[in-house]
N, C-alpha and C positions, 0 to 999 in steps of 0.2 A: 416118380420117375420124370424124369425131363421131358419138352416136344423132342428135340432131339434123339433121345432113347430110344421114346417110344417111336419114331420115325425110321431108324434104324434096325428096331424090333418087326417092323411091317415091313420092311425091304428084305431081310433076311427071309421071313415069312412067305414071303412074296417070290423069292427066288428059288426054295424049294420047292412050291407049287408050280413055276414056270418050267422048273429042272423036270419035275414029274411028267408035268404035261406035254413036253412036247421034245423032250430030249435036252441032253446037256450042250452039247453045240447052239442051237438052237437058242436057245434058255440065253447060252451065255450074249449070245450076239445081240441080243433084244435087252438084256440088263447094262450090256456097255454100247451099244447103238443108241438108242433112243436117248438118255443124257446127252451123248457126242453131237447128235443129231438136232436138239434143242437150243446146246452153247453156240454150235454154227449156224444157226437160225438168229438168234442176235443181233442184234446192229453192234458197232465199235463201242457206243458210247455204252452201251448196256454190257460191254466183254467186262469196260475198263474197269465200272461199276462193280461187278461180281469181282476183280480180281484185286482191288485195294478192297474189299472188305474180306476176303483171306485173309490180306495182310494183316490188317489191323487188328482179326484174333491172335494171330500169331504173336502178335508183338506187347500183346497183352501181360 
């Protein structure tokens, strides 16, 4: 399996035990907060950086 996979395999994981523990609301806000919350933490130069390296799998 991939890092990838398995990264994704641990966020699913992750999110059913957040869901358990503390409600689904909750759960949810904290799995889409917290990345939201990191990207805007960034500087520009570091947005611009993550978003051509989307691109360039994309265009793979």
């Amino acid at each position: 399996m991939s890092t990838r996979g398995k990264v994704a395999v641990a966020g699913v994981v992750a999110a059913i035990v957040l869901f358990w523990a503390v409600g689904f609301w909750a759960g949810l806000l904290v799995l889409i907060g917290v990345p939201t919350a990191a990207y805007f933490l960034l500087d520009s130069s570091q947005r611009r950086r993550i978003r051509g390296m989307s691109r360039k799998q994309i265009g793979r």
